[in-house]
C-alpha positions as CSV (number, residue, x, y, z in Angstrom):
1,X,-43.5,84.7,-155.8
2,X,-41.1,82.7,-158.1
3,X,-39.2,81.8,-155.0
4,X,-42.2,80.3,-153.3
5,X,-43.1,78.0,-156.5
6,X,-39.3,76.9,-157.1
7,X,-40.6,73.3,-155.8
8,X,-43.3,72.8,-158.1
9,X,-41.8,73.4,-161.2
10,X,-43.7,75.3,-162.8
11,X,-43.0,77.0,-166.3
12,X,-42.0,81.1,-166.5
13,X,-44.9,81.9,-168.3
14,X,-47.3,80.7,-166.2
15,X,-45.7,82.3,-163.1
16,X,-45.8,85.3,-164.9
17,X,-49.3,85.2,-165.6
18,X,-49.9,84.3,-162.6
19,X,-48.4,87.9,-161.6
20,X,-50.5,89.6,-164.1
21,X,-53.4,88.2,-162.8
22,X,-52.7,89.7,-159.3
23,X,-52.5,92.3,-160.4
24,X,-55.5,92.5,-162.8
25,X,-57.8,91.6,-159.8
26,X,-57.0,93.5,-156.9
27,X,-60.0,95.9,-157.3
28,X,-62.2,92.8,-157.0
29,X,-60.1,91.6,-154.1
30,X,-61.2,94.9,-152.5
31,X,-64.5,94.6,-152.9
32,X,-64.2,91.0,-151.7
33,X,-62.7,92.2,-148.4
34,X,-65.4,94.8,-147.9
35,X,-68.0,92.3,-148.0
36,X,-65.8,90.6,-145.6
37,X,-65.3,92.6,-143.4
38,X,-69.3,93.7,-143.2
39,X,-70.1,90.0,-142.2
40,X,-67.8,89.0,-140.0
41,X,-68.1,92.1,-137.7
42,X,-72.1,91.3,-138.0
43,X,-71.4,87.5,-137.1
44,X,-69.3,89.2,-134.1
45,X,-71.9,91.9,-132.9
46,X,-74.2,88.4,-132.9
47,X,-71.8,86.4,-130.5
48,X,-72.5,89.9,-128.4
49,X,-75.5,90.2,-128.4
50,X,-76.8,87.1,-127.8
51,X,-73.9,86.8,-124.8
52,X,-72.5,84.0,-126.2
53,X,-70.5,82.3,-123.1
54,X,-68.2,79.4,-122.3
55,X,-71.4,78.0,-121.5
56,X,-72.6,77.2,-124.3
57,X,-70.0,75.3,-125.3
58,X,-70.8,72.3,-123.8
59,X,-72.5,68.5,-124.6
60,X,-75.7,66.5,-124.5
61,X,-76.3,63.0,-125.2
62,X,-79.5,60.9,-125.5
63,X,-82.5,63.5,-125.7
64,X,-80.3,66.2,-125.6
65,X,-83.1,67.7,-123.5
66,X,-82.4,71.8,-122.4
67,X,-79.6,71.8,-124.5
68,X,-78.2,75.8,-123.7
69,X,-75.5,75.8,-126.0
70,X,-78.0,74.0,-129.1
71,X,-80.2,76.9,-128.1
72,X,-77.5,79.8,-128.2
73,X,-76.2,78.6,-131.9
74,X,-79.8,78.6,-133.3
75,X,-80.5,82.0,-131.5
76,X,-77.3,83.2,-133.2
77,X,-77.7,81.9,-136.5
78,X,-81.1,83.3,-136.8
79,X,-79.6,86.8,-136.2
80,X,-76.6,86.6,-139.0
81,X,-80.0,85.8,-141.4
82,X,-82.5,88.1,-140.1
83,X,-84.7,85.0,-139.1
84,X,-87.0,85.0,-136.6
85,X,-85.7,81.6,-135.9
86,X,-83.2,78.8,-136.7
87,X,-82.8,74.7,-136.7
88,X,-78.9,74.0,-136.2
89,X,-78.4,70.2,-136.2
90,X,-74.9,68.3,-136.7
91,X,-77.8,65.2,-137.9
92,X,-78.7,66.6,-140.7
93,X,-76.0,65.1,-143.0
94,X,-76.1,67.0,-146.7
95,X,-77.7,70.5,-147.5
96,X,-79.7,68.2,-149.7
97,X,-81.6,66.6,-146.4
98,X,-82.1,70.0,-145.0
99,X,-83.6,71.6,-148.3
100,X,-86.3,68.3,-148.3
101,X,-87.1,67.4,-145.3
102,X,-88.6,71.3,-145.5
103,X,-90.1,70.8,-148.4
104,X,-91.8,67.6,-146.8
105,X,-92.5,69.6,-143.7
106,X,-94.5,72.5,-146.1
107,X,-96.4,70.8,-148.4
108,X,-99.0,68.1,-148.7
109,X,-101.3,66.3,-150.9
110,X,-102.6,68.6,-153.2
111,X,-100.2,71.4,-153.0
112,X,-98.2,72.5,-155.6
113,X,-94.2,73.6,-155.5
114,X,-93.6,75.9,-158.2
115,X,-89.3,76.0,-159.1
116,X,-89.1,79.9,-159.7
117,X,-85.5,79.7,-161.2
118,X,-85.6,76.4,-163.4
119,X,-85.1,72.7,-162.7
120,X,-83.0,72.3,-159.1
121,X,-80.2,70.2,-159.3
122,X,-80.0,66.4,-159.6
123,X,-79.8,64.9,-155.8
124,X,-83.5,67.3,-155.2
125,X,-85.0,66.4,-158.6
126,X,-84.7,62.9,-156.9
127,X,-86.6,63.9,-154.0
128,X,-89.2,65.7,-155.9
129,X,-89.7,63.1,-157.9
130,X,-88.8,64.8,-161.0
131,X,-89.2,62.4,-164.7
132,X,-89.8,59.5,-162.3
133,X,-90.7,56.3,-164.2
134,X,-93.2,54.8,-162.9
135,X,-91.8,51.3,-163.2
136,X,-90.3,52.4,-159.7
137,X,-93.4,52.3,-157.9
138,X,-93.7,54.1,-154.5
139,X,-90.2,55.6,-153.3
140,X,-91.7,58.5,-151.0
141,X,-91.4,61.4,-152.8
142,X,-92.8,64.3,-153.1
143,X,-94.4,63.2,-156.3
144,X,-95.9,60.1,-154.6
145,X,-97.4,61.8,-151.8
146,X,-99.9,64.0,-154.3
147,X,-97.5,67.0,-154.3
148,X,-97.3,68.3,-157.8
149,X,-94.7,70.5,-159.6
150,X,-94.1,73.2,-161.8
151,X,-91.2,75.2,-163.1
152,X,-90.5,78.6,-164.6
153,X,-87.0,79.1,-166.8
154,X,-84.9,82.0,-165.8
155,X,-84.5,84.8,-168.4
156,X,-81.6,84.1,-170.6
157,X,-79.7,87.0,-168.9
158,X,-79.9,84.9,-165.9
159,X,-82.2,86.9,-163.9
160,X,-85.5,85.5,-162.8
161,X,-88.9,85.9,-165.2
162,X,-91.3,88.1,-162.9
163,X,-93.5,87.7,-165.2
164,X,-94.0,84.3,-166.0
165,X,-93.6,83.2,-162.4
166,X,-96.7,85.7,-161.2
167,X,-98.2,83.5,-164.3
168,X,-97.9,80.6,-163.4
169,X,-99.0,80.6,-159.6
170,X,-102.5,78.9,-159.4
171,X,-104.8,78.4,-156.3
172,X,-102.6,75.0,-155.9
173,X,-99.4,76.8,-155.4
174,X,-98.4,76.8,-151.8
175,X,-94.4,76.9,-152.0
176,X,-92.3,79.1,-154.4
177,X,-88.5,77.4,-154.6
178,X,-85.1,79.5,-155.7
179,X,-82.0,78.1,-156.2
180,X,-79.5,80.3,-155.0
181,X,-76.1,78.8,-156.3
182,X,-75.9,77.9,-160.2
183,X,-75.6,74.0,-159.3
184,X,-74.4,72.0,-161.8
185,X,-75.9,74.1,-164.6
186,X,-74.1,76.7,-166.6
187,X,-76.5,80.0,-165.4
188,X,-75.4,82.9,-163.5
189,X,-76.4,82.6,-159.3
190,X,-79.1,84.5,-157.7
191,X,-77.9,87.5,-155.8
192,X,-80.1,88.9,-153.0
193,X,-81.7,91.6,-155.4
194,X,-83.2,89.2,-157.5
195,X,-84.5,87.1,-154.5
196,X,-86.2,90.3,-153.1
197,X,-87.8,90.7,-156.9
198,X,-89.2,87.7,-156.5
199,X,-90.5,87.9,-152.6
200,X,-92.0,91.2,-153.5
201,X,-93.9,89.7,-156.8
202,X,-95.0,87.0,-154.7
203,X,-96.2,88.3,-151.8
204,X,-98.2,90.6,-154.1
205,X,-100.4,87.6,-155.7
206,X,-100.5,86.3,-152.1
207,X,-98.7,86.3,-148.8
208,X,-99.9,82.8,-147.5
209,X,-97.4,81.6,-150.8
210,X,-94.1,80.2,-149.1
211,X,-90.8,81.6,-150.6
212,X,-88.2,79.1,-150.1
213,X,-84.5,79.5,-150.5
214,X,-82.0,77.0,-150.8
215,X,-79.0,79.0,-149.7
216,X,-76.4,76.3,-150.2
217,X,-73.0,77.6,-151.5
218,X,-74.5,81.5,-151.0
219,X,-73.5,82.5,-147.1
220,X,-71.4,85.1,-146.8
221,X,-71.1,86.0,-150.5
222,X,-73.0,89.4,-150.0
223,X,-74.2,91.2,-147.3
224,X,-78.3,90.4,-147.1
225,X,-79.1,86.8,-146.6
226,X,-82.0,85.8,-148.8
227,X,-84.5,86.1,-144.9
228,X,-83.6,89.6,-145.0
229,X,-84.8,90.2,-148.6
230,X,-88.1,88.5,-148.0
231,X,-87.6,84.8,-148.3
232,X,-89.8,82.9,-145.6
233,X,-87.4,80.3,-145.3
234,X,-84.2,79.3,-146.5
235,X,-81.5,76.1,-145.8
236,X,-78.3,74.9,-146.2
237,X,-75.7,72.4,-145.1
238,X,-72.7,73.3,-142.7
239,X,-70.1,71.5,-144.3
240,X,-70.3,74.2,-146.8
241,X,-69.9,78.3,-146.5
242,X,-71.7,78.7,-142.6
243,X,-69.5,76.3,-140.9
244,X,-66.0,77.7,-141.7
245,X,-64.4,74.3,-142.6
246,X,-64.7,73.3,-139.3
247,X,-67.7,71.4,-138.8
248,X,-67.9,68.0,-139.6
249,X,-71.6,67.4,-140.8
250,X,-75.0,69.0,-140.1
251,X,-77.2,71.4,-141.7
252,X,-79.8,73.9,-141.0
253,X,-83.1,76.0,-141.4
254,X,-84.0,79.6,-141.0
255,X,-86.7,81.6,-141.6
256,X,-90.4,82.3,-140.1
257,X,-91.0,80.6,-136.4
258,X,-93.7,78.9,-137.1
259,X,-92.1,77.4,-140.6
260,X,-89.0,76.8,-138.6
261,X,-90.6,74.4,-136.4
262,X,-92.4,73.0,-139.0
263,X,-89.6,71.6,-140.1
264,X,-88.2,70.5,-136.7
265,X,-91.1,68.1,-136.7
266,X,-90.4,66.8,-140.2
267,X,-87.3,65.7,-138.7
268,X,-87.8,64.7,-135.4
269,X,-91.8,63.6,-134.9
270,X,-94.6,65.9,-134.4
271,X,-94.6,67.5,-130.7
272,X,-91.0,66.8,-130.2
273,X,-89.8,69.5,-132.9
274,X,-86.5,71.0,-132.3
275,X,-87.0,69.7,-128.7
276,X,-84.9,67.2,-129.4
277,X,-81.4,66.4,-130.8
278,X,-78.0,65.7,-128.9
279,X,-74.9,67.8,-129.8
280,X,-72.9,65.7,-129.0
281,X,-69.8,67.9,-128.2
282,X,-70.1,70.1,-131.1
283,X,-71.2,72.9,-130.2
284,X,-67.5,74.9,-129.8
285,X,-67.2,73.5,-133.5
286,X,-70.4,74.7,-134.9
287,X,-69.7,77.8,-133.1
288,X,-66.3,78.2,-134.1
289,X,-67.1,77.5,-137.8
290,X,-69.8,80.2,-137.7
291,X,-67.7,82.7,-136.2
292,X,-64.9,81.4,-139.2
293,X,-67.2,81.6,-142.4
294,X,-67.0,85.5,-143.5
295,X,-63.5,84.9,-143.5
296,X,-63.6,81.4,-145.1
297,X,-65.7,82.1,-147.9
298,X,-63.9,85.3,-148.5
299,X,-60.6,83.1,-149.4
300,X,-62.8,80.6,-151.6
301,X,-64.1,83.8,-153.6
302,X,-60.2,85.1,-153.9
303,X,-59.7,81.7,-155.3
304,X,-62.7,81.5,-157.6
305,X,-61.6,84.6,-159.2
306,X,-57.9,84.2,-159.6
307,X,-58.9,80.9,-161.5
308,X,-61.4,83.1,-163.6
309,X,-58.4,85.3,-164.4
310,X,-55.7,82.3,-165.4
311,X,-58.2,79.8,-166.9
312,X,-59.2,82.9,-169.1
313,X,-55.9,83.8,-170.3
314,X,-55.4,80.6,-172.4
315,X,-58.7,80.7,-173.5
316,X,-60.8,78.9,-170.9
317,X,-64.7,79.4,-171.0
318,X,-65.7,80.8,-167.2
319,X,-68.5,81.6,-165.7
320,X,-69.0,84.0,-163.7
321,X,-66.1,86.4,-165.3
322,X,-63.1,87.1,-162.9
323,X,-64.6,90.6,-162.4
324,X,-68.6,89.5,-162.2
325,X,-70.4,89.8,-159.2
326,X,-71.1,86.8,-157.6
327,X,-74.1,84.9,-155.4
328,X,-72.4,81.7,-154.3
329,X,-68.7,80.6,-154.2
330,X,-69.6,78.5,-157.1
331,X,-66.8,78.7,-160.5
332,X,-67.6,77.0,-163.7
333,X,-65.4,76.4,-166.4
334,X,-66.3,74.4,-169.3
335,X,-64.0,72.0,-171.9
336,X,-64.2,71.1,-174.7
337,X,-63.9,67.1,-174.1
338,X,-64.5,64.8,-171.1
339,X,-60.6,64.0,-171.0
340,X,-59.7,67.9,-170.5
341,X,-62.4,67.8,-168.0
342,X,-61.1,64.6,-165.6
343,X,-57.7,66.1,-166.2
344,X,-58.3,69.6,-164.4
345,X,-60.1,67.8,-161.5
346,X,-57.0,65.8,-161.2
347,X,-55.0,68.7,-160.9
348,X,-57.3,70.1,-158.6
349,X,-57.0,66.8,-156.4
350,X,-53.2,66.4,-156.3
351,X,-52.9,70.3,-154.6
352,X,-54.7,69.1,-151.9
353,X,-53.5,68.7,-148.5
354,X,-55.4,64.8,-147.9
355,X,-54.7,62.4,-150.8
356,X,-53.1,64.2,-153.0
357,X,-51.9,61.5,-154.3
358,X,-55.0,59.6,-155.5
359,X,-56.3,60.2,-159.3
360,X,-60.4,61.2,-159.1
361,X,-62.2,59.1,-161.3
362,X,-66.1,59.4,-162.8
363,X,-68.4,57.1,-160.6
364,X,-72.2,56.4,-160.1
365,X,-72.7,59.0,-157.4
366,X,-76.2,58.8,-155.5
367,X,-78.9,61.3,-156.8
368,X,-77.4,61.7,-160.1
369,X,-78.4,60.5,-163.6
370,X,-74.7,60.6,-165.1
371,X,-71.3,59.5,-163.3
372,X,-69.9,62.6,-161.7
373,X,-65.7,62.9,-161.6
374,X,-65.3,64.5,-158.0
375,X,-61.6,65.8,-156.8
376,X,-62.1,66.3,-152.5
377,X,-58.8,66.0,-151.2
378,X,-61.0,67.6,-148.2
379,X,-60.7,67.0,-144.5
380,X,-63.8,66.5,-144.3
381,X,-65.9,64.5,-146.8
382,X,-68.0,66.1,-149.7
383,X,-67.2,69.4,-147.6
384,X,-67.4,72.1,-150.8
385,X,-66.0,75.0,-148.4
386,X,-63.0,72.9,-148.6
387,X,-61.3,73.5,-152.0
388,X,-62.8,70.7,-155.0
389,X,-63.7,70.3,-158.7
390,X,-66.5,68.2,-159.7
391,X,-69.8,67.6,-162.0
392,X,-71.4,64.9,-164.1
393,X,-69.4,63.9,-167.3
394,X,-71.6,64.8,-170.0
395,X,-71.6,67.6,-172.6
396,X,-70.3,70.6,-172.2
397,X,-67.9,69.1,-169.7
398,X,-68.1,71.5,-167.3
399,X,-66.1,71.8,-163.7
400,X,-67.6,73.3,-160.6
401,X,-64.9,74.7,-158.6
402,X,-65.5,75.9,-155.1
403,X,-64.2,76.5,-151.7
404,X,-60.4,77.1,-150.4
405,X,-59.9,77.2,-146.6
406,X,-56.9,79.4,-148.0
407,X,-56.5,81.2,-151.1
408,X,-52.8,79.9,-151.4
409,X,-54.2,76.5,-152.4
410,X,-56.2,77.6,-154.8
411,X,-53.5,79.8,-156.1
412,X,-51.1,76.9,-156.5
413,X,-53.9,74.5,-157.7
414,X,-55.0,76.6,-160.8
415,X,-51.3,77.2,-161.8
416,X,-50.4,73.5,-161.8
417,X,-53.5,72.5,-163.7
418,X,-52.5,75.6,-166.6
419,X,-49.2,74.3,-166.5
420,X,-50.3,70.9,-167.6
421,X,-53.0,72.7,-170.0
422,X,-50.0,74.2,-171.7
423,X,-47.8,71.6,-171.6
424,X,-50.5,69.5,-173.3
């Protein structure tokens, strides 16, 4: 391993902790590799038995009317869930679109969404309508449209409060929400036991309630998707775990038919519905990512957890614990000042393969209250599969690490930004 460093000058301590941590996490890299290899031979078997052909691989424009290939995908993805059906669409440009245009589509005036795992993160507050002043007047959230909202904390171990969310459904209630990834807070992720607590619990007070999963940063991290655990619905973006690092933008839906289309409408116009929507040639990519993210997302958790293991060592505060199980591909680690903060996500940027060169600095970033330091050296923008480091700057100056298309970068990333911790 030394040998393969030599160029980046790094100090002999660090290499040899490094070493130790390899060593320390192998039992975790096994289990990693199990959930692996679980997926991918299930994404497989679904290429097979949906007789996924050359066919498929094809383009529409305009309409994209009888779109074969559109089809295929969506038949396929809603298999790897356990959906009855799926909304695929390289137009749907953030997971953050995806997760409200289906709370749009499912509720309406008078309806309540009820946040079973605390406040979402800062881009959906926004569309929610969350602590809007109204000196803003009418900016068509859900808020102004007569949609109210309610939220129940998580337990302080993390899990969610069974209790206090059968408490707090009323006759208004018509969507529950979970969050599956941590987000930019410091709590532990939802893992598919704890979304099937909730289904059942839910479903129990009444089954016309909605359970709604935003799955972002959670595909492929354990073997049940939150569909086959009793969520209705759940959505997430393609530029993170499900399309492999390969596809450029899009997003999608899966869940319940009739939910499904529901939320084709939202985004098209009522009685065109998923209809509708041109691929544009991206079909091989979409496909090709999809058939890539078990693999993928294994190498973004081997990098998660070998920067547990380092950033522990010299006393780093990490969350989840190298040897934690884990619900998203999501690593915090928290400093003590906004300087030590900026600093790793500079490190983080300059082991990057695209501008490695450039320094990350804290901007206004839409959707959020406080500037947010991002490091992307991505090849495709804002892609979180790809390896990056951001968060708001505010107290306690935490980073969210995720992502690595390869666990080497991730490797070399956290040892260059311990290097300059120690040398500091």
């Amino acid at each position: 391993m030394d040998s393969s460093f030599a160029s980046f000058n790094l100090r002999e301590d660090v290499l040899s902790m490094a070493s130790d941590s390899m060593n320390a996490i192998r039992e975790t890299f096994s289990h990693i590799d199990e959930i692996k290899e679980y997926n991918q031979l299930r994404v497989l078997d679904a290429f097979r038995k949906t007789k996924f052909a050359e066919a498929h691989l094809g383009q529409t424009t305009g309409y994209g009317y009888d779109d074969i290939g559109r089809e295929k995908i969506e038949e396929l993805v809603a298999m790897v869930f356990g959906a009855e059906a799926a909304y695929v669409r390289i137009q749907i440009s953030s997971g953050t679109q995806a997760i409200a245009s289906s709370l749009f589509a499912l509720l309406g005036p008078g309806d309540e969404l009820l946040a079973a795992g605390g406040r979402p993160y800062d881009t959906l507050m926004t569309a929610i309508g969350i602590n809007k002043p109204e000196s803003e007047g009418f900016r068509g959230t859900l808020r102004d449209y007569g949609v109210t909202y309610r939220e129940v904390d998580l337990q302080p171990d993390g899990t969610p409060d069974i209790d206090a969310i059968v408490g707090a459904i009323t006759e208004k209630t018509k969507v529950v929400f979970l969050q599956k990834s941590r987000g930019y807070t410091d709590r532990r992720s939802l893992r598919a036991d704890d979304i099937a607590l909730v289904a059942t619990a839910v479903k129990k007070v009444s089954s016309d309630i909605i359970l709604f999963v935003d799955n972002c940063y959670g595909e492929f991290v354990e073997t049940r998707e939150p569909c086959e655990v009793g969520a209705d619905l759940c959505a997430g973006s393609l530029i993170k775990n499900i399309g492999g690092g390969l596809c450029p933008s899009g997003g999608y839906i899966a869940g319940r038919k009739d939910l499904v289309e529901r939320v084709a409408e939202r985004i098209s116009a009522p009685g065109l519905g998923s209809h509708v929507g041109p691929t544009l040639g991206f079909n091989r990519t979409i496909a090709q990512g999809v058939f890539m993210a078990p693999h993928t997302v294994a190498e973004a958790l081997k990098g998660a957890v070998f920067a547990a293991s380092m950033l522990e060592k010299i006393g780093g505060k990490c969350a989840p614990s190298f040897d934690d199980l884990r619900g998203d591909i999501v690593q915090s680690i928290a400093f003590p000042s906004a300087e030590k903060m900026i600093n790793f996500c500079k490190m983080i940027q300059a082991a990057s393969p695209i501008d490695s060169y450039v320094s990350p600095e804290p901007w206004a970033m839409p959707g959020y209250d406080d500037d947010v330091v991002m490091a992307a050296g991505t090849f495709v923008q804002g892609a979180s599969i790809e390896l990056s480091a951001d968060g708001p700057v505010k107290p306690p100056y935490i980073a969210y690490m995720q992502g690595g298309l390869v666990f080497e970068q991730v490797k070399l990333a956290i040892m260059l930004a311990v290097n300059t911790m120690l040398e500091e």
